[in-house]
C-alpha positions as CSV (number, residue, x, y, z in Angstrom):
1,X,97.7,28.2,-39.3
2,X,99.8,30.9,-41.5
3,X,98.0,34.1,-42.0
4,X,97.5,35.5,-45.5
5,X,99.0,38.0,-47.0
6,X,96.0,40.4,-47.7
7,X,95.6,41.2,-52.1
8,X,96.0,44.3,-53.0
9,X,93.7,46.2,-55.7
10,X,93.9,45.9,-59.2
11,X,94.9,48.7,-60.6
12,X,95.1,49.9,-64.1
13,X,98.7,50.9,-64.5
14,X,101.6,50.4,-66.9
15,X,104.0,47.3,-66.3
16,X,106.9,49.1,-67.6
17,X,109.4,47.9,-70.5
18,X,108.3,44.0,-71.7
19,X,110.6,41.7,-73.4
20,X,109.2,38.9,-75.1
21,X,111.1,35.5,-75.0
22,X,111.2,33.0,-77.5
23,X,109.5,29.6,-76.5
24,X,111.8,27.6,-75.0
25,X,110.0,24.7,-73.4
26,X,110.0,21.5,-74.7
27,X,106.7,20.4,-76.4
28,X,104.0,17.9,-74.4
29,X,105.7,15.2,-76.3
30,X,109.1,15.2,-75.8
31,X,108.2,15.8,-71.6
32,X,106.5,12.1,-72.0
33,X,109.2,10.3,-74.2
34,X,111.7,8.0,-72.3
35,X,114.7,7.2,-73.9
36,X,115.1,3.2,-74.0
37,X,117.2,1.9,-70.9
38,X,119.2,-1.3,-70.3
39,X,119.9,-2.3,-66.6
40,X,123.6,-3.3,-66.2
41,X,125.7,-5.1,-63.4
42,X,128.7,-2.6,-63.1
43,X,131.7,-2.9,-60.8
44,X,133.4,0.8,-59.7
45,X,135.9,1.7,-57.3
46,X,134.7,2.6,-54.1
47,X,136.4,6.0,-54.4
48,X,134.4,6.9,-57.6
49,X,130.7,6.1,-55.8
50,X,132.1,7.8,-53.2
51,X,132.9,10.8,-55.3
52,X,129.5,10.6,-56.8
53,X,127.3,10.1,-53.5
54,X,129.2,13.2,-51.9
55,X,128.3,14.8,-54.9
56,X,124.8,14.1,-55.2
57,X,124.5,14.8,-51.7
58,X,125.2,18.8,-52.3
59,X,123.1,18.4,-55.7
60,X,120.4,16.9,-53.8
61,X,119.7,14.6,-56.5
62,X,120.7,10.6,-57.2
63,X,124.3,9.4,-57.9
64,X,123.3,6.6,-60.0
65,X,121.6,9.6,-61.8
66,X,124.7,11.5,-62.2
67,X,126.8,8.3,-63.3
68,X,124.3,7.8,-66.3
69,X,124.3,11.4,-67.4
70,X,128.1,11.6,-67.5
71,X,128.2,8.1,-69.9
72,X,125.5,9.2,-71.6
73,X,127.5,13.0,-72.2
74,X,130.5,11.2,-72.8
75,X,129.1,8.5,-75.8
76,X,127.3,11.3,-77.3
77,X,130.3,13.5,-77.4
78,X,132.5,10.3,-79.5
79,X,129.8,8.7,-81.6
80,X,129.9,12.0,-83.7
């Protein structure tokens, strides 16, 4: 069992210089919305996946993942 770090005492001091942000975080709604998705059959080179795995691998997240975010970048960015 890890020992806890003991609390110190609140004290009433100054925090020094604040900075206040604007809100940046996206509102309850758009956390729960899911953008519509089609599951395809899709033939790649095995030196792509590869690409993508190795990839994901350092990202620690999914290659399929990647794969989809790059098409969906790259429609985006020509159906202006």
């Amino acid at each position: 069992m890890k020992k806890r770090k003991k609390i110190k005492k609140y004290t009433d001091e100054s925090i020094g210089k604040v900075k206040i942000m604007t809100d940046f975080l996206p509102s309850p709604e758009e956390l729960v919305m899911k953008e519509e998705s089609v599951k395809v059959t899709l033939l790649l080179s095995k030196a792509s996946v590869d690409y993508f795995k190795e990839l994901a691998e350092k990202k620690h997240t999914h290659y399929q993942k990647m794969i989809r975010v790059l098409l969906d970048k790259y429609a985006s960015h020509y159906d202006r």
